[in-house]
N, C-alpha and C positions, 0 to 999 in steps of 0.2 A: 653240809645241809644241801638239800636239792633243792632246785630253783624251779617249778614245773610252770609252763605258760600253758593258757586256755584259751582255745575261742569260740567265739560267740556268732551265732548268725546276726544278721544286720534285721532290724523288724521291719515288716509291711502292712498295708493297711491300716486298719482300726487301729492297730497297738503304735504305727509308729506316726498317725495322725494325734492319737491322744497324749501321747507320750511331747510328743514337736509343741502342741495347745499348751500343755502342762510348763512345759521349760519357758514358754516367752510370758508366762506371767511373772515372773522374776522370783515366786517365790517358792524356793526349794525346801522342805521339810525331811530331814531323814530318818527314819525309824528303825530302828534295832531293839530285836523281840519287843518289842511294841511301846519304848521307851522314845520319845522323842529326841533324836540329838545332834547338836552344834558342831559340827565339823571343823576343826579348822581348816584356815582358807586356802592353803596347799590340796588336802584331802580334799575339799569343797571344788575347787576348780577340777582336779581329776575325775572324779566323778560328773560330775556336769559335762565335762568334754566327753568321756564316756558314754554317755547319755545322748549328748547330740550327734554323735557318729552313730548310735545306731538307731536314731530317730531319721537321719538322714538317710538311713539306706546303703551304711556300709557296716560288714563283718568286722569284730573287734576282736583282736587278741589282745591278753593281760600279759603281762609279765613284769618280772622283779629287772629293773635295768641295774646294769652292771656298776656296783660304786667309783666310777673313772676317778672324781672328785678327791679321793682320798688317797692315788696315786702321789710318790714322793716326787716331787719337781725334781725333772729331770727324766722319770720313767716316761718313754714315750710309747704308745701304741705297738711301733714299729718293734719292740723288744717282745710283746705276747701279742703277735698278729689273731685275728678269726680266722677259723680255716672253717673247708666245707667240709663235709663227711669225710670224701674222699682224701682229700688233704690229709684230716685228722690221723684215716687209718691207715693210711699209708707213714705218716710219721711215727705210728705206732706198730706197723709193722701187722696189722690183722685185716679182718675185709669190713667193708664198710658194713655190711650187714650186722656184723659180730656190735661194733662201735655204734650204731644206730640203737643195739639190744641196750650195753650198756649206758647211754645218754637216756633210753625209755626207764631201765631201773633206777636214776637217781647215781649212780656208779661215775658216771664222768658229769659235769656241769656241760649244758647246754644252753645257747643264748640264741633266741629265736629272729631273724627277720621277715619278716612278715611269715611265710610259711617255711622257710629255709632255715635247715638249723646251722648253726656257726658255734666251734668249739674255740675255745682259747687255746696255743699251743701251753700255755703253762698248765693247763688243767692235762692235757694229754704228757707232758710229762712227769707232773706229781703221780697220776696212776700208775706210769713206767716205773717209776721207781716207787709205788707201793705193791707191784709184782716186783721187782725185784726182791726187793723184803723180804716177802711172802715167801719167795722160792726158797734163800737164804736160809730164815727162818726154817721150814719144811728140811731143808737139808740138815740144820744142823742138829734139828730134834730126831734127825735119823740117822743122825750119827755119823752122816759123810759132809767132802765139799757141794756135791749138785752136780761137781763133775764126770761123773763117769758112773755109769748103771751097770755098770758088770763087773766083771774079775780082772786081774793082770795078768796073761798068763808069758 
């Protein structure tokens, strides 16, 4: 499943004076298709902080953060480092451009800092070895090993 992050301009003016008035009345109301409803108070605080960053006059990106939390004690960071593009494609062996396409289709998982993308190296390996498959696969449905395209003579 892909992970896309978005951003948001930061408001000014009128929007982010009414918007600033609106939040220090303490009373947040949220609507969904025109249902009034109760957030709970995780969601309630996300959205509220959301809200005063770009009342404040700072651009907002969303994104899904990475479940660290559910790592086995023990897995540390240092075993699926972030890499930058470059990193990524170079550990994959393509150009960064090519790996920038596949992170924009959903194809590799990207995890945004602020405007920086960072891949996990386990996601650029699970792809490696869903191209290797692939090849595997394609060879064997054609009858050879993938090694050799031509004759023996």
């Amino acid at each position: 499943m892909s992970q896309q992050s978005r951003t948001f301009p930061a408001l000014t003016g009128k929007d982010a004076s009414a918007l600033t008035r609106a939040l220090s009345s303490g009373d947040v109301t949220v609507f969904v298709d025109g249902t009034a409803l109760r957030l709970p108070a995780a969601a309630r605080d996300a959205v509220l902080e959301l809200l005063g960053r770009l009342a404040g006059g700072s651009a907002v990106t969303v994104a899904s953060a990475s479940s660290d939390d559910t790592k086995e004690p023990g897995e540390s960071p240092a075993h699926n480092p972030l890499l930058t593009t470059s990193q990524a494609a170079a550990a994959a062996g393509i150009s960064h451009t090519y790996l920038r396409n596949l992170t924009d289709a959903g194809v590799i998982p990207v995890e945004y800092r602020g405007t920086h993308r960072r891949i996990r190296m386990s996601d650029v390996e699970a792809w490696l070895k869903s191209q290797r498959e692939q090849r595997a696969a394609k060879a064997a449905a054609q009858g050879g090993d993938g090694t050799s395209g031509g004759t023996d003579t």
